[in-house]
C-alpha positions, 0 to 999 in steps of 0.5 A, spaced: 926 634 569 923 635 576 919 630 579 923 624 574 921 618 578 914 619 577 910 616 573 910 620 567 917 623 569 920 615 568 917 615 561 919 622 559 926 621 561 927 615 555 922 618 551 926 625 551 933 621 549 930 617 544 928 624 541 936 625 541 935 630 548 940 631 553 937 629 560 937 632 567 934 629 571 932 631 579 928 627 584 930 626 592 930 618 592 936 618 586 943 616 586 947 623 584 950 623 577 952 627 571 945 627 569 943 627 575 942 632 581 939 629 589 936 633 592 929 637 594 924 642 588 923 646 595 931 647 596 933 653 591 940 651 591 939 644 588 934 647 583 940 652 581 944 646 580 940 641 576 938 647 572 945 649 570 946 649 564 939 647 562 935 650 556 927 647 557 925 645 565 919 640 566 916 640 572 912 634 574 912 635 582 906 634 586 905 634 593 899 630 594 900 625 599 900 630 604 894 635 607 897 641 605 898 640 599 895 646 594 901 651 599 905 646 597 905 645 591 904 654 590 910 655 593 914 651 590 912 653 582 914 660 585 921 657 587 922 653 580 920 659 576 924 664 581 930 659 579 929 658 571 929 665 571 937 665 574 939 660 570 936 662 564 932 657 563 928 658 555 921 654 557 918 651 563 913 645 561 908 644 567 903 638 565 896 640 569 890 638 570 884 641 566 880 648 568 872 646 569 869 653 567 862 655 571 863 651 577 867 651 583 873 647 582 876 641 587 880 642 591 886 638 587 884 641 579 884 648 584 891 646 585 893 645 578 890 651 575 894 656 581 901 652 579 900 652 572 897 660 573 904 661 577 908 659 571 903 663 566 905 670 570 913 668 571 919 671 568 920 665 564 915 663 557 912 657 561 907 651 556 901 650 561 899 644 557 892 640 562 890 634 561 884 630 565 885 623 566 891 619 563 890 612 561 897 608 563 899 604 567 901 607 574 896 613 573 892 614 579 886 616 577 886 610 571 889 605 576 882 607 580 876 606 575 881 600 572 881 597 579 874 598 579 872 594 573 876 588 575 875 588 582 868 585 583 862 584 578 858 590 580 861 597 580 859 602 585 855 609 581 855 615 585 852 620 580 859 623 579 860 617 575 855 620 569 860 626 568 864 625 562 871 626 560 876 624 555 881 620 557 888 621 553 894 614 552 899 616 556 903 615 550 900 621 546 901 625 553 909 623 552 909 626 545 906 632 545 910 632 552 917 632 548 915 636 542 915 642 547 922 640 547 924 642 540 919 648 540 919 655 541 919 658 547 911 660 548 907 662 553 900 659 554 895 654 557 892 649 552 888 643 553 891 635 550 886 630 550 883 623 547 879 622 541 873 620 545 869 622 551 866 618 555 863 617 562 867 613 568 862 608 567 863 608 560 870 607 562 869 602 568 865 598 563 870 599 557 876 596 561 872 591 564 870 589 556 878 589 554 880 584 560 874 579 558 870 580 563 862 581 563 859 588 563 860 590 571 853 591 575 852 599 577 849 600 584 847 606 586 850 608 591 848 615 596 851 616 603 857 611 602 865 615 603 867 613 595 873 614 596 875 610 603 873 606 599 876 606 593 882 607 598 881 600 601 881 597 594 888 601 591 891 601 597 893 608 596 892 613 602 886 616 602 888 623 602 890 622 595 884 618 593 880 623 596 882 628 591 882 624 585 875 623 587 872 630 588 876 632 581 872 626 578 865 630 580 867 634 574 865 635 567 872 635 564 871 636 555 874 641 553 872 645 548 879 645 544 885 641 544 892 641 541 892 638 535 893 630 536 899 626 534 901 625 526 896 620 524 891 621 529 890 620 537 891 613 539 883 610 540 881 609 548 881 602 546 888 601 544 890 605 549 886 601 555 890 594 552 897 598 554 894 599 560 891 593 562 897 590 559 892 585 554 896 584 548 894 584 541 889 581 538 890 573 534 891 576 527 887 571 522 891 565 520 894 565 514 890 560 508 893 554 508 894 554 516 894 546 518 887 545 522 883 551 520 877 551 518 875 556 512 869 559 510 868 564 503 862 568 501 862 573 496 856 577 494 856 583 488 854 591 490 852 595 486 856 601 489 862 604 488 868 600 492 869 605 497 862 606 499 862 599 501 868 599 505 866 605 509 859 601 509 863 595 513 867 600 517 862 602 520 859 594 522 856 593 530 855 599 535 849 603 532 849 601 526 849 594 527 849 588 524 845 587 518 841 579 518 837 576 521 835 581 527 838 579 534 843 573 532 848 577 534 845 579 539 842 572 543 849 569 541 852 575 546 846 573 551 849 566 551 856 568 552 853 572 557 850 567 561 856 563 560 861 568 564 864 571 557 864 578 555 857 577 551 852 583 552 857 589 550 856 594 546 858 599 544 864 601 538 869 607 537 868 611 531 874 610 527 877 603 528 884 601 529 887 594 531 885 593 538 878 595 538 872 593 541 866 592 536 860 589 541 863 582 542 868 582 537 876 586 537 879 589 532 884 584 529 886 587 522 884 594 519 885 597 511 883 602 508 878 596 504 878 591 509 876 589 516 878 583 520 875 581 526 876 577 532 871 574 537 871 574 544 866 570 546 867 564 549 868 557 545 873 551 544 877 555 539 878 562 535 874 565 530 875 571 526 870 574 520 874 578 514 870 583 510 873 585 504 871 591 499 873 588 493 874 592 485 867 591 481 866 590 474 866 597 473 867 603 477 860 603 480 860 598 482 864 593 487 864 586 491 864 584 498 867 579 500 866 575 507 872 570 510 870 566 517 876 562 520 876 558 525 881 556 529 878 549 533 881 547 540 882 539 539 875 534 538 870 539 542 873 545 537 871 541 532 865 538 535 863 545 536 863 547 529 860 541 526 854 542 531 853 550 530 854 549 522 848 550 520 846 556 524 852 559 522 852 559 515 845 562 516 847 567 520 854 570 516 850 568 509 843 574 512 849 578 513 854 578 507 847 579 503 844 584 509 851 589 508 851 588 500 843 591 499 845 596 505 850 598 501 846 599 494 840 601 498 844 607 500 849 608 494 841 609 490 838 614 495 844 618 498 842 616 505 845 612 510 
């Protein structure tokens, strides 16, 4: 593996061994080993060393931090293939960057498309695989929108910040890095990416909601040097920066990716909460918890059972919550005020545990069931449970809502004795809001 103490190499390197791979490693700054070579990917007899003997080569190299760059890194792919030709290497696996088609390239996505095109026309089978923007920490470009989110309440909007993009977990990246391990030798180019697409301001407000804090106030912004000054915020050289930067004014959706990992790729949220280093949600407390406090409704639905459990995995976002028209909404507008999470919204379109529904996380998710955490600001915790249960037919079924609550000593329990009596308002409009929805909908076919 060249480059292996970068960021992506020191993933890969456990993550191949896992797999039951043997690994060679090779980096200018390591100690040498048995499986490990010293040395530079620009002298050929350290590259014949470390490639002795080695059936897949990684290439993981690039040489940002300097001026020159693109020269660079060019004639180093022609001396790594020049090398896996010798050693008789059976695969070259180069993890680039995407290929915006009808606009010019940035200089930084310009380089990644010659090295990848180097070992595309190379003697040895060379996989090309081009991902945008990986969410993880320690990638660059991440670690700038993300340090962006968290720095300051506002967030500066230049218009490249309206271009879009999907994002891919660093650890979807690993699994597709490792299965080219065990995969025949092919030639080609193909783009990896994330389940969703997104703007990097949707991205800026998305790790801002993850890490509990307000939506960030977008301020245009005309004439100012954007990246000198992310530069002076990530304490990365500008040189760098700047490049990440010119790669973000792009529009970067592929057209057609690789098939995802077994089970579908890991959501944006989830993999923002691994990056941010936010741990997962409370799950809700077992019946019977010491102290917590417990609240069941149950409403008859006559819908199939599967028809109201798609119903409730589709609550908040567009769809809404069903009720009293903006309960959820001024409860968000108060948290809001108070320094809480309060106004986003926005959900992803599948839901797994640890993602955002407007002011709520993901806490629990079944084929039948929906839990719920609150995130807004109280003396205590809160879930709401949504459950599709069997009907007394099979047209029929029954829903029933679970809220918990979790008080934090007196205030807690002064808190909910005070707002009982909205709450029981507000969750009573929404068990029955979502039982009529569904049988509206199961009548009329419509949604």
């Amino acid at each position: 593996m060249l480059g292996a103490r970068g960021y992506v190499g020191t993933l890969l390197t456990p993550a191949l061994r896992a797999a039951g791979h043997a690994v060679r490693t090779m980096s200018r700054s390591q100690p040498p080993g048995p499986d490990a070579v010293r040395g530079d990917v620009a002298d050929g007899a350290a590259l014949d060393r470390a490639m002795s003997d080695v059936d897949v080569v990684y290439h993981l190299v690039h040489s940002m931090d300097r001026a020159d760059y693109a020269a660079v890194d060019a004639d180093i792919a022609r001396g790594v293939a020049a090398a896996a030709a010798r050693a008789g290497v059976r695969q070259i696996v180069y993890l680039g960057g995407p290929s915006p088609v009808d606009q010019p390239m940035s200089e930084h996505l310009a380089s990644r498309t010659e090295v990848g095109e180097v070992f595309l026309a190379g003697p040895v089978p060379a996989l090309v695989l081009r991902a945008a923007m990986v969410v993880g920490a320690g990638s660059t470009s991440f670690e700038l929108l993300a340090r962006a989110a968290r720095s300051a309440p506002i967030v500066l909007r230049p218009s490249w910040m309206d271009n879009r993009s999907r994002p891919i977990a660093v650890r979807d990246v690993l699994y597709h890095l490792v299965r080219a391990a065990s995969s025949g030798p092919v030639t080609m180019a193909a783009d990896i990416a994330g389940p969703e697409t997104v703007t990097y301001l949707e991205l800026v407000q998305r790790c801002a909601r993850i890490a509990g804090l307000p939506r960030r106030v977008p301020v245009p912004v005309a004439g100012i040097p954007v990246a000198a000054t992310a530069a002076a915020v990530t304490d990365l050289p500008v040189p760098l920066v700047r490049a990440l930067v010119e790669s973000l004014k792009h529009d970067l959706v592929p057209s057609e990716v690789l098939d995802p990992p077994p089970g579908g790729g890991t959501s944006l949220d989830r993999a923002l909460r691994e990056a941010l280093g936010v741990g997962d949600p409370p799950a809700m407390p077992d019946e019977g918890t010491p102290g917590v406090i417990r609240q069941v409704r149950r409403e008859r639905v006559a819908a199939p059972r599967a028809a109201l459990a798609e119903r409730i995995a589709e609550v908040g976002g567009k769809r809404g919550w069903p009720g009293i028209p903006g309960a959820f909404a001024l409860r968000g507008a108060i948290d809001h005020l108070i320094g809480g999470v309060g106004l986003h919204r926005g959900r992803p379109t599948t839901l797994t545990v640890g993602d955002t529904v407007d002011s709520w996380t993901v806490a629990g998710r079944t084929e039948h069931e929906l839990t719920l955490v609150s995130d807004v600001r109280m003396p205590g915790k809160a879930w709401l449970r949504l459950s599709a249960l069997p009907g007394r037919t099979s047209a029929e079924s029954e829903l029933e809502q679970t809220v918990a609550f979790a008080p934090d000593g007196l205030p807690g329990r002064l808190y909910w004795h005070l707002r009982k009596p909205a709450h029981d308002m507000v969750f009573a409009a929404l068990a029955l809001g979502l039982a009529r929805e569904t049988t509206r909908e199961a009548m009329t076919g419509r949604r």
